[in-house]
VOBA-559388 format. One record per atom (N, C-alpha, C, O): atom name; x, y negated, z negated; residue number from 1; residue in three letters. Coordinates in steps of 0.001 Angstrom, whole numbers, plus 500000, padded with zeros to 6 digits. Each point is the difference from the previous one (the first is absolute). Example, Ala and Ser with C-alpha at 12.3 -4.5 7.8 and 13.67 -1.06 7.14 Angstrom:
% VOBA-559388
+-------+--------+--------+--------+------+------+
: marnu :      x :      y :      z : baro : sevo :
+-------+--------+--------+--------+------+------+
:     N : 513190 : 505690 : 492200 :    1 :  Ala :
:    CA : 499110 : 498810 : 500000 :    1 :  Ala :
:     C : 500900 : 498800 : 500000 :    1 :  Ala :
:     O : 501036 : 500019 : 499335 :    1 :  Ala :
:     N : 498614 : 498931 : 501385 :    2 :  Ser :
:    CA : 500820 : 498810 : 499940 :    2 :  Ser :
:     C : 499230 : 498910 : 499270 :    2 :  Ser :
:     O : 500509 : 498892 : 499831 :    2 :  Ser :
+-------+--------+--------+--------+------+------+
//
This chain:
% VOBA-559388
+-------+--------+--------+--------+------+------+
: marnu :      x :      y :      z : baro : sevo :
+-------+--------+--------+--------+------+------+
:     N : 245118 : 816957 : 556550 :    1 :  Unk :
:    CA : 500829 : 500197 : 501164 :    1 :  Unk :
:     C : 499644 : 501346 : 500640 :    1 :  Unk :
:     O : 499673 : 500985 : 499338 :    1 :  Unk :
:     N : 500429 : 498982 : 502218 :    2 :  Unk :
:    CA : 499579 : 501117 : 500547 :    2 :  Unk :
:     C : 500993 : 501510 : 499419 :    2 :  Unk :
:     O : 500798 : 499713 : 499107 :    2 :  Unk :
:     N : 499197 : 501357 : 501202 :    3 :  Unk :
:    CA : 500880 : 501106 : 499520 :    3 :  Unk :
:     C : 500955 : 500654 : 501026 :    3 :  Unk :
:     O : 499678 : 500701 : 500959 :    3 :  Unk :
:     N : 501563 : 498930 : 498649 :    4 :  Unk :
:    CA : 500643 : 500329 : 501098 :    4 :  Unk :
:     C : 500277 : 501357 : 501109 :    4 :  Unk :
:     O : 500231 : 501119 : 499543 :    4 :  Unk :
:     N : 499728 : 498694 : 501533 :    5 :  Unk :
:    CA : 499567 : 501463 : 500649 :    5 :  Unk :
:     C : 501436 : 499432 : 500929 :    5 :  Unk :
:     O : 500528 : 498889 : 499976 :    5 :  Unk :
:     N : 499822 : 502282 : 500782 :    6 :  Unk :
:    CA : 500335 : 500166 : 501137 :    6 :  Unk :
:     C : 499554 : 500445 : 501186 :    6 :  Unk :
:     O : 498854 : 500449 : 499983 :    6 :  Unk :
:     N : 501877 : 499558 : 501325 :    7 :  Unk :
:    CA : 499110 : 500107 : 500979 :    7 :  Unk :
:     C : 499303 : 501223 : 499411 :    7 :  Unk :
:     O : 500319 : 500679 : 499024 :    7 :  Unk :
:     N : 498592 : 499437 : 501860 :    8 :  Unk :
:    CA : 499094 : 501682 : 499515 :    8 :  Unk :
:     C : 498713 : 500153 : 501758 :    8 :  Unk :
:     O : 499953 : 499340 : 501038 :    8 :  Unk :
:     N : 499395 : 501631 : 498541 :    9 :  Unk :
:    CA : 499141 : 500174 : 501001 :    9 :  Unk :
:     C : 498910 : 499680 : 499689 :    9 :  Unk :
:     O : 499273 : 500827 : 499449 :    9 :  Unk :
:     N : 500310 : 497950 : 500795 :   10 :  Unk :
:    CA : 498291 : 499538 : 500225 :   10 :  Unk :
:     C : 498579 : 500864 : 500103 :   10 :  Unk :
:     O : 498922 : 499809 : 499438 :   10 :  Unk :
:     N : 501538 : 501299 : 501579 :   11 :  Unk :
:    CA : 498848 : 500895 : 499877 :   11 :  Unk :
:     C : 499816 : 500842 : 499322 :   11 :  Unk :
:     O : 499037 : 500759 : 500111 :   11 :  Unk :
:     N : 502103 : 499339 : 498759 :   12 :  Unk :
:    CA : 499438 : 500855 : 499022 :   12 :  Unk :
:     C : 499190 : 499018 : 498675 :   12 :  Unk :
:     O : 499779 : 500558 : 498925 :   12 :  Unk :
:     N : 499804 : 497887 : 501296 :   13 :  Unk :
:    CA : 499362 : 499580 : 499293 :   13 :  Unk :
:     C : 498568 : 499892 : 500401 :   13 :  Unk :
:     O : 499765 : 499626 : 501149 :   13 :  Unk :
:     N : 499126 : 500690 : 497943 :   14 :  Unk :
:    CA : 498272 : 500440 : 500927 :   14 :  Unk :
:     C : 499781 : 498401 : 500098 :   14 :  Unk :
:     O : 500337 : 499040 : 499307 :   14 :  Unk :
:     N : 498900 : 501148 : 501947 :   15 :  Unk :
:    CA : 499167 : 498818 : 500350 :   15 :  Unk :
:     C : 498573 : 499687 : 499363 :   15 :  Unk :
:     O : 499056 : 500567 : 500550 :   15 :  Unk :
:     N : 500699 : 498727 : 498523 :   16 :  Unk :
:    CA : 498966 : 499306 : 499459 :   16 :  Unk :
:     C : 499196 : 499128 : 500516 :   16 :  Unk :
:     O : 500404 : 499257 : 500894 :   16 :  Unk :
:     N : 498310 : 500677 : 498633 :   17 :  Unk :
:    CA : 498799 : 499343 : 500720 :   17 :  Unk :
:     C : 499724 : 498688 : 498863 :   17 :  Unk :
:     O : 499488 : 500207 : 498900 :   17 :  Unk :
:     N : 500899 : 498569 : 501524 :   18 :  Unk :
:    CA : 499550 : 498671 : 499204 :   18 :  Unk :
:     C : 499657 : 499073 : 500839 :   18 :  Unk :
:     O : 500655 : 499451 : 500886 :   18 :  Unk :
:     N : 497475 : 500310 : 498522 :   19 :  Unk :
:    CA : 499621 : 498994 : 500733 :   19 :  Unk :
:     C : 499820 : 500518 : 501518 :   19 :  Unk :
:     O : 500241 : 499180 : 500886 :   19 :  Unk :
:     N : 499298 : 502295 : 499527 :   20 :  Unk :
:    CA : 500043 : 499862 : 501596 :   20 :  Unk :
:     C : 501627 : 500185 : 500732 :   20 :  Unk :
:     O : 500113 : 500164 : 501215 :   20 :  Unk :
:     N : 501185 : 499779 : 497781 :   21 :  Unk :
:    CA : 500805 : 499367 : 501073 :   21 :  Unk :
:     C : 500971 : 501762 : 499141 :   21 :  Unk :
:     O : 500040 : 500449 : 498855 :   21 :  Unk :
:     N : 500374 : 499863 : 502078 :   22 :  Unk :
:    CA : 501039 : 501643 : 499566 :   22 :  Unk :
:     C : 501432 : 499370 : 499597 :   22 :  Unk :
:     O : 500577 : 499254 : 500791 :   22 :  Unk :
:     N : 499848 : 500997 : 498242 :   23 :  Unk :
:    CA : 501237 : 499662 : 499388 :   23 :  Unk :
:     C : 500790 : 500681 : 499395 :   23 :  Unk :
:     O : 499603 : 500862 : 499216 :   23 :  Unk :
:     N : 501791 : 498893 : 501025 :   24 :  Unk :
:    CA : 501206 : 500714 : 499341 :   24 :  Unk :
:     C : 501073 : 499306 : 499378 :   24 :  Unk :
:     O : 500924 : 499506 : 500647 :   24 :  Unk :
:     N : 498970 : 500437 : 497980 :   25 :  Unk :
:    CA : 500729 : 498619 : 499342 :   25 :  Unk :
:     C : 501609 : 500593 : 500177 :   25 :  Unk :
:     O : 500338 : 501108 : 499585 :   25 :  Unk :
:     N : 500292 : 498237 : 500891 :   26 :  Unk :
:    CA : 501245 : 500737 : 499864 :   26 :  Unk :
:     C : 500935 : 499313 : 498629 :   26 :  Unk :
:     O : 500952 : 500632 : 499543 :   26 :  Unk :
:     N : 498644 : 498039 : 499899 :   27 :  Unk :
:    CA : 500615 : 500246 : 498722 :   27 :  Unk :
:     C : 499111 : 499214 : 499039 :   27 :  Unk :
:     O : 498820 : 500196 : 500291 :   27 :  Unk :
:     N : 501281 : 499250 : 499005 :   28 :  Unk :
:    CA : 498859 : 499150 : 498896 :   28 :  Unk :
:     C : 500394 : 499530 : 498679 :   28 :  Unk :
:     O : 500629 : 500832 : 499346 :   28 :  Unk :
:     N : 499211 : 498318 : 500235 :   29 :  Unk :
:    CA : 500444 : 499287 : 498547 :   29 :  Unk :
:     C : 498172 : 499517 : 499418 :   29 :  Unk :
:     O : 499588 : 498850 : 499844 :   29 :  Unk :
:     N : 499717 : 502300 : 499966 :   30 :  Unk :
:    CA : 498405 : 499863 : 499309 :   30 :  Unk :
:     C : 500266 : 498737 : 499054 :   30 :  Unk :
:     O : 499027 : 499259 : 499863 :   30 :  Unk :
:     N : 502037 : 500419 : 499527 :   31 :  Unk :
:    CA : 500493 : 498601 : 498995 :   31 :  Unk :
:     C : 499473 : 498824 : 500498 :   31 :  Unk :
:     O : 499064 : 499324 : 499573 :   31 :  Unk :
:     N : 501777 : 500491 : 501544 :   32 :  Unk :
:    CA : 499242 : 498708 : 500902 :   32 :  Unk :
:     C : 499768 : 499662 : 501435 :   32 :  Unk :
:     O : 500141 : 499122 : 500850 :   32 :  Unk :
:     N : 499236 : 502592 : 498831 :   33 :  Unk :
:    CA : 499323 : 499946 : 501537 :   33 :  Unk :
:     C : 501148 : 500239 : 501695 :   33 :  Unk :
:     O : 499386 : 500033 : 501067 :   33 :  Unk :
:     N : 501780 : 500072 : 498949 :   34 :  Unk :
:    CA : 500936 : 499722 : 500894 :   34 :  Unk :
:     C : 499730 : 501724 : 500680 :   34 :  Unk :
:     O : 500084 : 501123 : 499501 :   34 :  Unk :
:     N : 499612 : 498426 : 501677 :   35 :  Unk :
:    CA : 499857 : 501781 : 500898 :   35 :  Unk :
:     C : 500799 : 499669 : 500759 :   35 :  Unk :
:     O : 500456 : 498877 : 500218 :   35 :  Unk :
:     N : 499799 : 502229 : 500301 :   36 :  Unk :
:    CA : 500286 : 500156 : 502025 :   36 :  Unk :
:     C : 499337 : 501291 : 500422 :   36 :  Unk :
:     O : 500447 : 501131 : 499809 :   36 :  Unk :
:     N : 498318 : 498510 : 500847 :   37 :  Unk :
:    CA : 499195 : 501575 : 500532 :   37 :  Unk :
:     C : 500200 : 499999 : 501347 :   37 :  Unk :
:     O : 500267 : 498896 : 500475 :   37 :  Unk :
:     N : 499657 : 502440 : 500611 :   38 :  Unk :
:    CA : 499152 : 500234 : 500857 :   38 :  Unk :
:     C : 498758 : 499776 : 500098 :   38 :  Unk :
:     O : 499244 : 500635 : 499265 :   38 :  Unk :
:     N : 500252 : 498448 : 501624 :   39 :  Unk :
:    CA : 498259 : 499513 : 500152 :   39 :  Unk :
:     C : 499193 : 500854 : 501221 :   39 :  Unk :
:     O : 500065 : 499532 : 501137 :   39 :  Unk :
:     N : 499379 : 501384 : 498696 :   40 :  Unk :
:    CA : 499275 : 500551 : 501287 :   40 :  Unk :
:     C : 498506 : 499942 : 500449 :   40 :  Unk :
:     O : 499149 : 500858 : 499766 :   40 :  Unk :
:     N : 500651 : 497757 : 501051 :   41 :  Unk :
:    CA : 498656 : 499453 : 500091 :   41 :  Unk :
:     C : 499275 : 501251 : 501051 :   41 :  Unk :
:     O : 500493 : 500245 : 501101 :   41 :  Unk :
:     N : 498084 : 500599 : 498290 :   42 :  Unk :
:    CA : 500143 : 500770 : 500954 :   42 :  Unk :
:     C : 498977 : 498803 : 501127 :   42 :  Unk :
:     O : 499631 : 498855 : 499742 :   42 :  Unk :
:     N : 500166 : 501909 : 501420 :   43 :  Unk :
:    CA : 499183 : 499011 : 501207 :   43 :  Unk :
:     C : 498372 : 499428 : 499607 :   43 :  Unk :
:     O : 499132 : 500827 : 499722 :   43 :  Unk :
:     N : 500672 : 498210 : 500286 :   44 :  Unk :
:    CA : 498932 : 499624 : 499289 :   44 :  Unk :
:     C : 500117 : 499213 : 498970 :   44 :  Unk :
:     O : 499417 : 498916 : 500035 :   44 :  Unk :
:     N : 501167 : 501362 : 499104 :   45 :  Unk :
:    CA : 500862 : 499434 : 498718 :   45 :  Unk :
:     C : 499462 : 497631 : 499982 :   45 :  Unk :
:     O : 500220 : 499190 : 500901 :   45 :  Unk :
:     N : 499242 : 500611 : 497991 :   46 :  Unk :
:    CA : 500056 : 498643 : 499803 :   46 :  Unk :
:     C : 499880 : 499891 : 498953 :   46 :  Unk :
:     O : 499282 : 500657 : 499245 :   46 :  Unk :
:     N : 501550 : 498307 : 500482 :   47 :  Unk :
:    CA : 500539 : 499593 : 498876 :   47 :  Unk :
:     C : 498788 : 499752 : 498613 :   47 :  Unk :
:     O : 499879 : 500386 : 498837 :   47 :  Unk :
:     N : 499457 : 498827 : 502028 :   48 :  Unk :
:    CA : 498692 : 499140 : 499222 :   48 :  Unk :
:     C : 499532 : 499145 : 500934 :   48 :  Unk :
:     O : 500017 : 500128 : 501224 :   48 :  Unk :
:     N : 499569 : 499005 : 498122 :   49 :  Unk :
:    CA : 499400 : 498464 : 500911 :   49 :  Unk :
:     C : 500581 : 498826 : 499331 :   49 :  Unk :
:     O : 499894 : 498876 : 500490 :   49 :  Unk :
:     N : 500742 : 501365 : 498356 :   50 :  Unk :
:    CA : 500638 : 498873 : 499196 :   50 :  Unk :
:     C : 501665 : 499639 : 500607 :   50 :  Unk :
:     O : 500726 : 500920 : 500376 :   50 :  Unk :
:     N : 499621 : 497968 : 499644 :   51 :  Unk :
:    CA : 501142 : 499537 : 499978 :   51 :  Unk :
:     C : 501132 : 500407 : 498938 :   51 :  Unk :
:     O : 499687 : 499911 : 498812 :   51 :  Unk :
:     N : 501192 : 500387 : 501414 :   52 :  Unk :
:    CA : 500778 : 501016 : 498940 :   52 :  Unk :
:     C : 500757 : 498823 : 499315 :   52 :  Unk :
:     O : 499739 : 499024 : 500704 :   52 :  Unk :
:     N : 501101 : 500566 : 498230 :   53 :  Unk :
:    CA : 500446 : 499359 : 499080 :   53 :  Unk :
:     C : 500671 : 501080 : 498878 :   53 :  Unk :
:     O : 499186 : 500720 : 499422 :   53 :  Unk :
:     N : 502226 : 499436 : 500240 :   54 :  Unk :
:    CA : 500455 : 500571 : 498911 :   54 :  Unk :
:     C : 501285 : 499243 : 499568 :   54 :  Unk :
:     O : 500693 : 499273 : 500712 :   54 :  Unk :
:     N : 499496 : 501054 : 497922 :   55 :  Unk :
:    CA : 500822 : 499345 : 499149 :   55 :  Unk :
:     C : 501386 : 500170 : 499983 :   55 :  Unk :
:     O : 500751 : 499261 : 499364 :   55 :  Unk :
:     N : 499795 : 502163 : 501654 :   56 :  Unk :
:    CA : 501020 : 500258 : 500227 :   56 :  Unk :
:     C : 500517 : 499657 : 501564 :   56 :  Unk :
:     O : 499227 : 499548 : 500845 :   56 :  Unk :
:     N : 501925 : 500681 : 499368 :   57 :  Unk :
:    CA : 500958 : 500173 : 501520 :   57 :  Unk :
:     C : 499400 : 501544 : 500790 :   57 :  Unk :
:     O : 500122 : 501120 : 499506 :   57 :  Unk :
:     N : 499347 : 498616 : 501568 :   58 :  Unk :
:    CA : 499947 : 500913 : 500744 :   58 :  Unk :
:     C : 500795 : 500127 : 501125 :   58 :  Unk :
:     O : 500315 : 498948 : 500555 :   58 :  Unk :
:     N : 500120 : 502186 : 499953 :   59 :  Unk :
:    CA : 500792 : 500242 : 501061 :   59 :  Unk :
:     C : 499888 : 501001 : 501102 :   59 :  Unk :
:     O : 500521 : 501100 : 499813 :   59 :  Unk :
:     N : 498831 : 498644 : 501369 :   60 :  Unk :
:    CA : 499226 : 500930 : 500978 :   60 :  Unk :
:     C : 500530 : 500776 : 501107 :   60 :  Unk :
:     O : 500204 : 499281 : 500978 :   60 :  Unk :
:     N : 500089 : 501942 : 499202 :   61 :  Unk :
:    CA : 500597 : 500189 : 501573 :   61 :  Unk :
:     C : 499212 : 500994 : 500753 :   61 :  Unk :
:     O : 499875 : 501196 : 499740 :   61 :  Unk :
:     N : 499591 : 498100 : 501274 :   62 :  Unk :
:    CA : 499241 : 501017 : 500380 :   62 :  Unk :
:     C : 500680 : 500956 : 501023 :   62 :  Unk :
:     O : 500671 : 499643 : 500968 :   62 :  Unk :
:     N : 499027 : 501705 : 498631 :   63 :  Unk :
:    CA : 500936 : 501223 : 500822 :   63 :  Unk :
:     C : 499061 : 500552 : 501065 :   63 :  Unk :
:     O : 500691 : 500302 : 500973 :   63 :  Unk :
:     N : 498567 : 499847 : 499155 :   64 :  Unk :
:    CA : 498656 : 500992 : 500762 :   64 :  Unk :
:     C : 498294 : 498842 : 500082 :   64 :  Unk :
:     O : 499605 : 499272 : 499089 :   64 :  Unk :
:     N : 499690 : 500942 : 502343 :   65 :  Unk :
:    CA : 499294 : 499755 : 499690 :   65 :  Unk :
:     C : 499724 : 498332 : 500276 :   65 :  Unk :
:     O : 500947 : 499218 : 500083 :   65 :  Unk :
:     N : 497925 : 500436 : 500021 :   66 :  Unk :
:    CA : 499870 : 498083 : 499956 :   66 :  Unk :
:     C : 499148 : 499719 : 498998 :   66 :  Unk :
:     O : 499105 : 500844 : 500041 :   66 :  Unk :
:     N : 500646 : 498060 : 498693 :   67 :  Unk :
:    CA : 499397 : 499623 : 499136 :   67 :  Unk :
:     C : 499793 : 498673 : 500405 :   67 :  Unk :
:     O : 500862 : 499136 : 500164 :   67 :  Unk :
:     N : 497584 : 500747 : 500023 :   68 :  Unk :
:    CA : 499315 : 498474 : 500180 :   68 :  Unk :
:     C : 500119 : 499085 : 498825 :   68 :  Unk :
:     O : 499914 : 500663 : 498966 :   68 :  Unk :
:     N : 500238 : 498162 : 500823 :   69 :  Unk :
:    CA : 499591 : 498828 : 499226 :   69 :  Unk :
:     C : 499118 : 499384 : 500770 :   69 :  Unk :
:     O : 500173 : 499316 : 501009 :   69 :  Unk :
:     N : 498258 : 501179 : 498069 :   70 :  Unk :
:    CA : 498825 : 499481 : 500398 :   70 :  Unk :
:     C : 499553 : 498382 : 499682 :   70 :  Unk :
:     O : 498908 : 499629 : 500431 :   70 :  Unk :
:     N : 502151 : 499188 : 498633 :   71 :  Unk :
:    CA : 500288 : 499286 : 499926 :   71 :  Unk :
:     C : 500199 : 498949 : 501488 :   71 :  Unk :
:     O : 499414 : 499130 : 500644 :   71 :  Unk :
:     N : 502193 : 501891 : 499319 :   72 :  Unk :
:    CA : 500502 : 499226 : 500954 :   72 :  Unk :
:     C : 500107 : 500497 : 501657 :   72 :  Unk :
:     O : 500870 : 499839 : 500856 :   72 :  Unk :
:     N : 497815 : 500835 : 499138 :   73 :  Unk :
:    CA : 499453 : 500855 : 501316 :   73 :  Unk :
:     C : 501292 : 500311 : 500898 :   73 :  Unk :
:     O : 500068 : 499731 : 501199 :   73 :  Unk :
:     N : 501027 : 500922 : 497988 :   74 :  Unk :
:    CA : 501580 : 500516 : 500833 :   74 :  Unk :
:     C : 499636 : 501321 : 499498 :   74 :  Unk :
:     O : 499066 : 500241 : 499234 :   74 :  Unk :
:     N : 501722 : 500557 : 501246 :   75 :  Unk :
:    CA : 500302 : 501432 : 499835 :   75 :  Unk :
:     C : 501459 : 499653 : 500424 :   75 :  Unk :
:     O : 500517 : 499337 : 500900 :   75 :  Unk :
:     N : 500138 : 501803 : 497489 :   76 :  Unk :
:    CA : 501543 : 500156 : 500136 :   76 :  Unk :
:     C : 500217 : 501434 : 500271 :   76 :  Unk :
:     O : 499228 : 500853 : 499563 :   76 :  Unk :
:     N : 501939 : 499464 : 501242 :   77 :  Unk :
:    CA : 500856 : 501459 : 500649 :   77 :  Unk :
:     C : 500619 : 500558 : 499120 :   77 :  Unk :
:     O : 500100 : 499668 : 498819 :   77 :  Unk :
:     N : 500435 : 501384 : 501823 :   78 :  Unk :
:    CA : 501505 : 500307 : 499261 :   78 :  Unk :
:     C : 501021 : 499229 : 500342 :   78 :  Unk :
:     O : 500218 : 499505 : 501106 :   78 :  Unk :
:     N : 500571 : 500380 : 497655 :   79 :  Unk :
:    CA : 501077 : 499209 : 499932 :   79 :  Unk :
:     C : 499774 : 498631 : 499335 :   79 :  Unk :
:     O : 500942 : 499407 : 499475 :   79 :  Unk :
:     N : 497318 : 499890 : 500558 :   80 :  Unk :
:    CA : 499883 : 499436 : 499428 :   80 :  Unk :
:     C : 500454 : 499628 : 498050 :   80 :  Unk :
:     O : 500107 : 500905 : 499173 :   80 :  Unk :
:     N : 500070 : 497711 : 500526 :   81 :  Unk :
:    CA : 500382 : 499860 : 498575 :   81 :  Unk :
:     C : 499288 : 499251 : 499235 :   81 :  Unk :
:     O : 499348 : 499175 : 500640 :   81 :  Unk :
:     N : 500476 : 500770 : 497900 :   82 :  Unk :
:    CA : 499292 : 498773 : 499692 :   82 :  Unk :
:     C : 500949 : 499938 : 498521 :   82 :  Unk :
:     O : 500430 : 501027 : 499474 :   82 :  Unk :
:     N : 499800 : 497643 : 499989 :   83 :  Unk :
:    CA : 500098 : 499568 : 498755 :   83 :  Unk :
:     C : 499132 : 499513 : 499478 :   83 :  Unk :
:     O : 499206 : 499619 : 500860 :   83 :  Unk :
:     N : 500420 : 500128 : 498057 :   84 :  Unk :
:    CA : 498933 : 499373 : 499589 :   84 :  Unk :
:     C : 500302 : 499900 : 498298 :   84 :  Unk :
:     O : 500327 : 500980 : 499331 :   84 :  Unk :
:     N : 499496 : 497649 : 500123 :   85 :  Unk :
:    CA : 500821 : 499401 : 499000 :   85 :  Unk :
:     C : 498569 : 500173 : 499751 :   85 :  Unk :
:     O : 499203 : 500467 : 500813 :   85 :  Unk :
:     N : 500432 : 498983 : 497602 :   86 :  Unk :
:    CA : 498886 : 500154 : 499066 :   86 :  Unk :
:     C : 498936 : 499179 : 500351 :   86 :  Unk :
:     O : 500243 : 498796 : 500083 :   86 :  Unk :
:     N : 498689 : 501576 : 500128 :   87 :  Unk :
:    CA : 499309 : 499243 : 500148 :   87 :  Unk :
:     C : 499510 : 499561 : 501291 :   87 :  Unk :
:     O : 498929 : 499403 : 500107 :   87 :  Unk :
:     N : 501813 : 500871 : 500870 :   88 :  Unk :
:    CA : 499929 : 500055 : 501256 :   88 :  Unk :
:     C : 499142 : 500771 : 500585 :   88 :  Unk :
:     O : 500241 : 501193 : 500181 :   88 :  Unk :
:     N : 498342 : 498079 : 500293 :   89 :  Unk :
:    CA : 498816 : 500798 : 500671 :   89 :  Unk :
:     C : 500126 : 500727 : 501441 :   89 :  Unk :
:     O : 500337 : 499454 : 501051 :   89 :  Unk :
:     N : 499335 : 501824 : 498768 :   90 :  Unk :
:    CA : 499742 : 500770 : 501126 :   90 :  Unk :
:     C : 499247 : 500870 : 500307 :   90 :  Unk :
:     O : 499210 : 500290 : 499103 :   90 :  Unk :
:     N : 500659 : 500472 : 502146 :   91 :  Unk :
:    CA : 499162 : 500488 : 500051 :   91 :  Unk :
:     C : 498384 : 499462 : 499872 :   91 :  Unk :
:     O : 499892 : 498775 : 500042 :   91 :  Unk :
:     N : 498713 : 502073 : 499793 :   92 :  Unk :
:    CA : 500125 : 501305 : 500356 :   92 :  Unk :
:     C : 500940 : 500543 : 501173 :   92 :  Unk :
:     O : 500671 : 499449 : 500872 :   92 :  Unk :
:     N : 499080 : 501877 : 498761 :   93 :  Unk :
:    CA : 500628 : 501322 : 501289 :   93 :  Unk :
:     C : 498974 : 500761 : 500287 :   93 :  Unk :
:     O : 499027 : 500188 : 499269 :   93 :  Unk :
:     N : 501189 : 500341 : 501963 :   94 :  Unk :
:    CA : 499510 : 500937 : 500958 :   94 :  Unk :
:     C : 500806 : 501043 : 500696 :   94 :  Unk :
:     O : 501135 : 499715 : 500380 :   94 :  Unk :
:     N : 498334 : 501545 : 499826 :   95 :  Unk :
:    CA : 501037 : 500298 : 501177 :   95 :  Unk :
:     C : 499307 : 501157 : 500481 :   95 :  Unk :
:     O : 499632 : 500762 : 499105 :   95 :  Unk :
:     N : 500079 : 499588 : 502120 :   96 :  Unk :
:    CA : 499111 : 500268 : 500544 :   96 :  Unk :
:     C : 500948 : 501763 : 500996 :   96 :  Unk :
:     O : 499378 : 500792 : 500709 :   96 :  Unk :
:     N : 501804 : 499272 : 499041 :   97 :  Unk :
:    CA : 500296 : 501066 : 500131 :   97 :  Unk :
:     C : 501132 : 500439 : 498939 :   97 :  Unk :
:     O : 500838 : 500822 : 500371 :   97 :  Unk :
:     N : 499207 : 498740 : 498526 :   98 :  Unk :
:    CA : 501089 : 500283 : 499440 :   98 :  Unk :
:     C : 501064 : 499520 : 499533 :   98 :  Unk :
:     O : 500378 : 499284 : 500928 :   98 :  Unk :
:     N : 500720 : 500576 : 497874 :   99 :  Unk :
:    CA : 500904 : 499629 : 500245 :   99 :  Unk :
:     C : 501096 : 500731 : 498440 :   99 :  Unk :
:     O : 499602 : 500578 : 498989 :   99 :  Unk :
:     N : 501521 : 499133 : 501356 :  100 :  Unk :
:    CA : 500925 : 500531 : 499123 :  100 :  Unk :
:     C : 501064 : 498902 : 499575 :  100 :  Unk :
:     O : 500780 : 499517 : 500821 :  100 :  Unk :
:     N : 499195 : 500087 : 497712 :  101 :  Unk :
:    CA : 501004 : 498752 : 499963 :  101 :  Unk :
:     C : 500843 : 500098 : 498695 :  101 :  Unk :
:     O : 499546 : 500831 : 499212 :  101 :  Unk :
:     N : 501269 : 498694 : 500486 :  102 :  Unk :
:    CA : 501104 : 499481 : 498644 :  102 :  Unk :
:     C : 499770 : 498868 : 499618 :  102 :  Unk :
:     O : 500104 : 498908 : 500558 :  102 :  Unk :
:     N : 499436 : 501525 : 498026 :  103 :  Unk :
:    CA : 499735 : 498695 : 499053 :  103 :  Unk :
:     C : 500118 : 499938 : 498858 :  103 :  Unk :
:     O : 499385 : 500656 : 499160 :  103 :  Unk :
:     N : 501785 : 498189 : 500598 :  104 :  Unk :
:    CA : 500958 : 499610 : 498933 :  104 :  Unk :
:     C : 498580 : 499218 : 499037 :  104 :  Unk :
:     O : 498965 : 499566 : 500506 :  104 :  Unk :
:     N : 501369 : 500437 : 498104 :  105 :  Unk :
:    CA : 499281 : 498990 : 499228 :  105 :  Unk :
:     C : 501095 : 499919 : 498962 :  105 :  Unk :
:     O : 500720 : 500952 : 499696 :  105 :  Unk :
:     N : 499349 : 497836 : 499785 :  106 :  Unk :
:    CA : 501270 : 499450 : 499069 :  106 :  Unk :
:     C : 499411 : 498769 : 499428 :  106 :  Unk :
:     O : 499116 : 499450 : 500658 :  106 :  Unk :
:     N : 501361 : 499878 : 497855 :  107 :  Unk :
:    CA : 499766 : 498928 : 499644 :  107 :  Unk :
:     C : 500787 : 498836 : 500111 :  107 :  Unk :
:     O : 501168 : 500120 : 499628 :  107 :  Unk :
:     N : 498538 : 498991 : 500715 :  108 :  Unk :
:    CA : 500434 : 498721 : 500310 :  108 :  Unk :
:     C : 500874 : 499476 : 499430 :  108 :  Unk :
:     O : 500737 : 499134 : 500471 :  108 :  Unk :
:     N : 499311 : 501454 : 498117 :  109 :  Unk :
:    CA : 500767 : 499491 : 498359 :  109 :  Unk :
:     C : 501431 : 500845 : 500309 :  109 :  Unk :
:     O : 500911 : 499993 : 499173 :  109 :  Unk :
+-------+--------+--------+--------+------+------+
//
């Protein structure tokens, strides 16, 4: 189970580099995998060339910025959302100036 916090200030947690993409986990259960980070794609930023597939619930909001699905040749805004249950193919991504988003991961069980 994640560790319980109260509200707090975000920017005093450092931003990390995984995979290309700058991140700030704001909580985590390493047990089974369950995050909620800050995602900061810098401009340029792609995902891969592969179609994405994972075993958990994802949950997307994009705050800043537009992120392409080179898939499904759309680009999403701010304000944009995504759910995405297990297994559910998406992506690749692109984004060609940037973007800043919230993303939940949780297990299905």
């Amino acid at each position: 189970m994640k560790e319980e916090r109260e509200f707090f200030p975000t920017g005093d947690i450092a931003w990390e580099v995984v995979e290309g993409i700058e991140q700030r986990v704001l909580s985590i259960d390493n047990a089974d995998g369950t995050l909620t980070r800050l995602a900061r794609w810098p401009a340029g930023t792609t995902s891969g060339v592969d179609v994405i597939q994972h075993d958990y619930v994802e949950e997307v909001y994009l705050f800043e910025g537009e992120l392409t699905d080179l898939t499904l040749e759309q680009t999403f805004h701010p304000g944009d959302y995504a759910c995405r249950p297990p297994g559910m193919p998406h992506g690749p991504y692109t984004t060609v100036n940037g973007c800043l988003m919230l993303e939940i991961r949780y297990s299905a069980r």
